[in-house]
N, C-alpha and C positions, 0 to 999 in steps of 0.2 A: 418478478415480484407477484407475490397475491391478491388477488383482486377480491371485492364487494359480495362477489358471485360466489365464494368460494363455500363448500359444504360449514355448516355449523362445527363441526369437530375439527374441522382445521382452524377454523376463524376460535373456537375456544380454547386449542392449543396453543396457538399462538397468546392469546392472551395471556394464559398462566404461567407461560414460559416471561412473559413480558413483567408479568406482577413480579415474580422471582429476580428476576434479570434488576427490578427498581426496587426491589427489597435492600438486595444485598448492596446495591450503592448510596440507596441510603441510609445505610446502617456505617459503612465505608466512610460517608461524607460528616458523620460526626466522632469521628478522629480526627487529630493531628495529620497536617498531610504529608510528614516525617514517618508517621506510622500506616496513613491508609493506605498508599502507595502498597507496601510492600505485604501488607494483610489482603490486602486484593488479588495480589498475585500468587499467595499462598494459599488465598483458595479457591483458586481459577485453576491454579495446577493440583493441588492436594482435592477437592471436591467437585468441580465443575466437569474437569475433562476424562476424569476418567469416567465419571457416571454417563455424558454426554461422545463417547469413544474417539476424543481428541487422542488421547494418551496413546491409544490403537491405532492412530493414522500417523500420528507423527511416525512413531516405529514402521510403519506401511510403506512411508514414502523413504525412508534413511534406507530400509531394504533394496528399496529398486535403483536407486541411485549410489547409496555408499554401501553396498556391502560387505563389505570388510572394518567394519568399522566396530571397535571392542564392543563388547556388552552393555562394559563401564558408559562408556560415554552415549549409547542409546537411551540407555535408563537416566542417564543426566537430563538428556533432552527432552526425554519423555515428561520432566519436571519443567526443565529452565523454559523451554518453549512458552507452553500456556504460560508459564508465571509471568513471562513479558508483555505476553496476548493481556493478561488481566490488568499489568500495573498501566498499558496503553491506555485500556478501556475508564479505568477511572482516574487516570490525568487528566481525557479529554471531558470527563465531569465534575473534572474540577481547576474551572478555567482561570479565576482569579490568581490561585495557590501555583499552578502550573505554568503562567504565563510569565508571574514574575519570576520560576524560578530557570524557566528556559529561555527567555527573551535574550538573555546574557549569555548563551553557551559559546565558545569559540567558534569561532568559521574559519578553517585554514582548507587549501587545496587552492590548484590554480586554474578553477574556474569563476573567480571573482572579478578578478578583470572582463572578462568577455561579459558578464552579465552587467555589470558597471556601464561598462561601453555600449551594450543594448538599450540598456533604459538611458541613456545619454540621449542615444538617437532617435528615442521614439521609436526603436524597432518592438518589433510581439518578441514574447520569450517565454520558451516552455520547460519547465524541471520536469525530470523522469525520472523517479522511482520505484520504490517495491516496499509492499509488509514486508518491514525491515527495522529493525529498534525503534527509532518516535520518528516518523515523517511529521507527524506535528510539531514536534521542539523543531525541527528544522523549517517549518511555516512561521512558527513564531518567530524564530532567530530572525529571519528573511523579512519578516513586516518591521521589527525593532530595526533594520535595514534602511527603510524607507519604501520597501520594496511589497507593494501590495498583491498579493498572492489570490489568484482563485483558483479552484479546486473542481476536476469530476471524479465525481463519486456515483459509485454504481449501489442501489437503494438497498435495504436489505431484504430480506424475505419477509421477516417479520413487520408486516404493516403497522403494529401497536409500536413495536421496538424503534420500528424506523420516525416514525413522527418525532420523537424527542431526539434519537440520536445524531438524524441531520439539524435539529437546532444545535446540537452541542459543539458538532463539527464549524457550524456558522458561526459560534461565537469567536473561535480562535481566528478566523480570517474570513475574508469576503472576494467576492462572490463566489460561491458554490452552486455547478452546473450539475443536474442528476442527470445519469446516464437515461436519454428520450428521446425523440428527436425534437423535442421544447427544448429540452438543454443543450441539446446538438447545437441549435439553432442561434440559442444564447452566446453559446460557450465561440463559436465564429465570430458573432460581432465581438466578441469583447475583442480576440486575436486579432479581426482587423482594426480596430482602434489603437492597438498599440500594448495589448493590456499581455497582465501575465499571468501564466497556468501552469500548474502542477497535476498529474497525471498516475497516477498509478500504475504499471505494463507489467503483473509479475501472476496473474489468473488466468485458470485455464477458461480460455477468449473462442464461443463459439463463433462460425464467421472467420476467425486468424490462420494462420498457419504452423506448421507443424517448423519449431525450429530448436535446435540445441538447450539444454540448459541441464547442467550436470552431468553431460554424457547421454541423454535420453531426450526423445521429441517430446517438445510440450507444446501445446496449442496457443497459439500468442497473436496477439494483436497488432495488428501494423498502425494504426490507426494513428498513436503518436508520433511515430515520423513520416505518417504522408502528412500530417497537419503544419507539421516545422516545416515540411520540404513546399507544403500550399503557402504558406504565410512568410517563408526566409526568418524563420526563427529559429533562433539556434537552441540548439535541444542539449541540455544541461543536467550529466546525472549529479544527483544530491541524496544524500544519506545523513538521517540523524541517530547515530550511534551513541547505547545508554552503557554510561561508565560503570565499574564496579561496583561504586556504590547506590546503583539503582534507581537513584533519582535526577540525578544530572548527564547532560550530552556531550556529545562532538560534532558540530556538523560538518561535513564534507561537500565541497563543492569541488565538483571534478572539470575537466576540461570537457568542453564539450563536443558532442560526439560526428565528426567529420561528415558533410551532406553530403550523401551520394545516390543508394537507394534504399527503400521502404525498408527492404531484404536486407542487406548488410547493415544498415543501420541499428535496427531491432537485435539483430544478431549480436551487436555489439554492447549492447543495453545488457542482454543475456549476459552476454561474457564478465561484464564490469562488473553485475549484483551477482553474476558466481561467484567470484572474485570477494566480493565484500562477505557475504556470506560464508566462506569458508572459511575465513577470517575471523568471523563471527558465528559459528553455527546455533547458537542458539536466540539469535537475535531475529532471525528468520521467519515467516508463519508456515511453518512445516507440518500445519494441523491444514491448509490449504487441500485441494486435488488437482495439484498442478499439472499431473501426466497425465489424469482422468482420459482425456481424447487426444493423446500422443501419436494414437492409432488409430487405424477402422476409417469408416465412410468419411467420417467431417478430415479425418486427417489426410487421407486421399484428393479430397478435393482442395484441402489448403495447398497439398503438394502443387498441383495441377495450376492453383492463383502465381505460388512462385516461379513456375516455370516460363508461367505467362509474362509475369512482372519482368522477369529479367530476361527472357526472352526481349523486350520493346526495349531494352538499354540499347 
């Protein structure tokens, strides 16, 4: 994140990028939110990303992973992508309109039981997911639950952007630990008290290791299943999947993912949101640089962490 210290042209960059960024949702937030939803999205994908070369990365990363993959449906992506990046971004700024109309979305899969039975016992319990359709409908669903949800989130670059954007994420649920070692620090007590956490695992993670996802190493964080494996929390992927028509969910709660090590555990995380993903391809953040450090120095040395790791099994 940027700090205090940072030259004037970055710190005034950011700002304008930030006035922009609060222009257009507040222009967003006085429609209907029937209409702003998908006006948001249509010009997150039609003006934002391509001027801002989303539209060029999504097609960067479908190259290195799916290459054979028609024209046709690049060029969809190249669309549907951001449009879902956008309609996310002004859901979560518009919490009233959005909470009642996600608090209600189904919950099937058969990882409700296990989570039932965790909060029963007063065990910790941690969701893992991914930019992936609304991980937020699927926080709301989960509080409409009884089931109070906190969150780590890693801050954004933009310091102006970030100050409002972690309120907005706070309003749909509590507590929200930023990625520190303050929220580190936080984010442990709560787990030992008993509390619950959702997690993000789907960024290229300096520090992680180089592990599968689509056929190619992406740099990934363990960090979520040494926390379950420290705590005896069972680690629960969940995905909030946005239906046809744009505005409403699915959420998926899956079985949760067998305790063994760091390493196969993640690995399997991998597998599941391939899985959902390709099922979904445009539900995805494929505007990300998930293979960014697949390779090279930091990927060598993650190698070198897993050898280590499973090596001590």
């Amino acid at each position: 994140m940027s700090t205090p210290s940072d030259p004037f042209h970055i710190r005034a960059g950011e700002y304008g990028v930030n006035l922009i960024l609060r222009g257009l949702i507040g222009l967003a937030g006085l429609m209907p939110y029937r209409w702003r939803v998908p006006a948001m999205g249509w010009i997150t994908s039609r003006i934002v990303a391509p001027l801002a070369g989303y539209s060029a990365r999504v097609r960067d990363n479908l190259a290195h992973v799916c290459p054979d993959l028609p024209e046709a449906e690049v060029r969809r992506l190249m669309r549907a992508v951001p449009d879902n990046a956008g309609r996310g971004m002004i859901e979560m700024y518009s919490t009233r309109a959005f909470t009642a109309r996600a608090r209600h979305s189904p919950m099937t899969g058969p990882g409700m039981d296990a989570v039932r039975a965790a909060k029963a016992a007063g065990r910790p319990l941690i969701f893992v997911t991914g930019h992936f359709g609304s991980f937020n409908a699927a926080r709301v669903a989960m509080v409409e639950q009884g089931i109070e949800l906190g969150g780590f989130y890693r801050p954004l670059k933009n310091r102006y952007f970030n100050a409002h954007y972690s309120k907005a994420m706070t309003a749909l649920s509590q507590p929200m630990f930023e990625q520190s070692k303050r929220g580190m620090v936080q984010m442990t007590r709560h787990l030992r008290a008993g509390g619950t956490l959702a997690i993000l695992t789907d960024i290229n993670a300096h520090g992680g290791v180089p592990l599968d996802f689509f056929g190619k190493p992406a740099l990934t964080s363990l960090v979520t299943a040494e926390l379950a494996l420290k705590f005896d929390a069972p680690l629960v992927p969940v995905w909030g999947i946005r239906r046809a028509n744009g505005l409403d969910f699915d959420v998926i709660v899956e079985a949760p993912i067998e305790p063994s090590d760091p390493v196969t555990m993640t690995q399997e995380f991998n597998d599941r949101l391939e899985a959902q993903v390709r099922a979904h391809m445009d539900q995805w953040f494929w505007i990300h640089r998930r293979w960014k450090d697949g390779t090279g120095d930091m990927a060598d040395r993650g190698a070198e962490r897993i050898a280590k790791l499973l090596g001590e099994e």
